[in-house]
N, C-alpha and C positions, 0 to 999 in steps of 0.2 A: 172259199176258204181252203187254206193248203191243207191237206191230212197231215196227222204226227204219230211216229211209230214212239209208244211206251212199252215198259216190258215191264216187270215188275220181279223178281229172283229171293230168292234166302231160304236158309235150312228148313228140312224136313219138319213140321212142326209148328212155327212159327206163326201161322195163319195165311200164309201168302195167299192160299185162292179165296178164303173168303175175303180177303183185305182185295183182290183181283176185283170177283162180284160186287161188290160194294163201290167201288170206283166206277163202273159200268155203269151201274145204275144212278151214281151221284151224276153225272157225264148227261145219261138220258135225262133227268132231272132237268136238267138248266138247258135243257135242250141241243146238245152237241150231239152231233154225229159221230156214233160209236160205233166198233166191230172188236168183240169180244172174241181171244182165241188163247189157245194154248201149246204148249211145248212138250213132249211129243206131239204132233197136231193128233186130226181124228181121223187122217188118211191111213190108207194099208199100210202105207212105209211107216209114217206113225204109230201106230198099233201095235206095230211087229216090233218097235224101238219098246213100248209102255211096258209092251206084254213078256219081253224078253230080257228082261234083268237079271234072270235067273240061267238064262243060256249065252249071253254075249256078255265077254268082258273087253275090258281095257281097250285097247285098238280097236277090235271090231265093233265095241259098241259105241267108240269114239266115232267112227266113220259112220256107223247107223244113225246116229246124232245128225250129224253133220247135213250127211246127204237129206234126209227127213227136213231139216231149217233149210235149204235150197229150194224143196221141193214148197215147202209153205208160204216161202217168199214169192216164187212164181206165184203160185195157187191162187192166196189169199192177202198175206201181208202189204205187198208193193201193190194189186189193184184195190185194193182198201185205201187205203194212204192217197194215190192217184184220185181218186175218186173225193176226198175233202175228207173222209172219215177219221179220227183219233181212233189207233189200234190199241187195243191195250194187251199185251200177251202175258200168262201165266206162266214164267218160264222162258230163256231166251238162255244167251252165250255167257252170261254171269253163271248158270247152274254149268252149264258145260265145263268150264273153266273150276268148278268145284268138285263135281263130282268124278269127270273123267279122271282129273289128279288122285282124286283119293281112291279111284279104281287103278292107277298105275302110268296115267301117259303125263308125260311132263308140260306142264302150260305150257312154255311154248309150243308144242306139236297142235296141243289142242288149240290155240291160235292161229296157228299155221294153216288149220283145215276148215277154220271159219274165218280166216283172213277177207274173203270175198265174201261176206255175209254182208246186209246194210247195217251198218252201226244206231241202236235205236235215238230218238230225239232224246229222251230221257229215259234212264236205265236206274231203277227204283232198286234197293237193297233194302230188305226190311231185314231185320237182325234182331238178337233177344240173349239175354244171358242164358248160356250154355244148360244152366240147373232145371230154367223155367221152360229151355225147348222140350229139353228130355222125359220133362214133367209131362208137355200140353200131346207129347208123341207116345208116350206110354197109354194116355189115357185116350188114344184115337186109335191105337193100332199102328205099326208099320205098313210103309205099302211097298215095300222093294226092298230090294238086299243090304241096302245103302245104307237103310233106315236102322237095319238088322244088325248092324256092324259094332262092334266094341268102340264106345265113347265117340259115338257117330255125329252126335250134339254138340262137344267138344269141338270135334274136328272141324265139323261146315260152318258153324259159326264163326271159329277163327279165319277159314279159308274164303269164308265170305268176306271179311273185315279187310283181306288181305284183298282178294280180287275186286273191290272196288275201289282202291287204292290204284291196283293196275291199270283199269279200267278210266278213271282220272287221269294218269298217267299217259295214258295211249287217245288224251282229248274226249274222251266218251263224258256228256254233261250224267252225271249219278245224283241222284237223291237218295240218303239215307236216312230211315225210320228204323226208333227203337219200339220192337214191339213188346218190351218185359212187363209194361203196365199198362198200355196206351191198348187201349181196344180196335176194335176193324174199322171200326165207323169212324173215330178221331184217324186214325192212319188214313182213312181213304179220303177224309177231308184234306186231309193236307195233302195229299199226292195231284187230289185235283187243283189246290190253289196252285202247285207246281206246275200242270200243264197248264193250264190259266196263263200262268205267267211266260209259259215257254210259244203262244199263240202269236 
């Protein structure tokens, strides 16, 4: 079996890593070979990207980004995939594309520096009315500045809507899930019929 790199992306809130988990585990279910990972990874260059949101902005934490997704692609991503395994990452160049903008670098730059990234097989946007992110973030905590930010819900929602349009645009196959009512379990069924179908 060929491996397929999925990523899965959307605002702060929304449920993305539990809707991430849940796809993992539907995946091991029916018995596919999976390798569950995420963005920042759990390397030092990773870590230093999680843990430093508070010290690196704009460009340099564009380029932290960056370099950190090369490093995971050698690492773990491309011998996954090689290897027959469906990838599934929590976070990929859909968040870059949202978040580095809304820190200050203009999408194209931030494209520019993930230009040589592998484009994933499908690039999953989950999305939620702006009221119900802000709702489901309020009531988990922030976890970065990003999160902290005046009408931050607002913002990556729309920029998300917007960046999978780009993303379409630039041939990248996207699946869009609205998560305003639909729970983790209904999303991660349908993301798997998605790869299902992309096999």
């Amino acid at each position: 079996m060929t491996g397929l790199f999925v990523t899965i992306d959307g605002p702060g809130g929304v449920g993305k890593s539990t809707v991430t988990a849940a796809v993992v585990d539907e995946l091991r279910a029916i018995g596919l070979p999976v390798y569950g990972t995420r963005e920042p990874s759990d390397t030092a260059l990773g870590q230093l990207a999680r843990n430093g949101t508070e010290d690196y902005r704009g460009m340099a934490m564009a380029c932290l980004i960056a370099a950190d997704r090369y490093q995971h692609l050698d690492g773990e991503i491309r011998p996954a995939v090689a290897r027959g395994d469906i990838v599934v990452c929590d976070r990929y160049i859909a968040s870059s594309l949202v978040l580095q903008v809304i820190d200050g670098v203009s999408r194209d730059v931030v494209w520019e520096l993930n230009r040589h990234a592998d484009m994933p097989d499908l690039a999953v946007i989950l999305n939620a009315r702006a009221d119900v992110v802000e709702k489901r973030l309020t009531g988990r905590g922030a976890h970065s500045r990003y999160e902290r930010m005046p009408d931050s819900s607002e913002r990556e929602c729309a920029l998300f809507r917007e960046t999978a349009r780009f993303l379409m645009a630039a041939g990248v196959r996207v699946a869009q899930f609205d998560a305003t009512a639909d729970g983790p379990d209904s999303i991660a069924r349908g993301i798997v019929a998605a790869i299902k179908n992309r096999e």
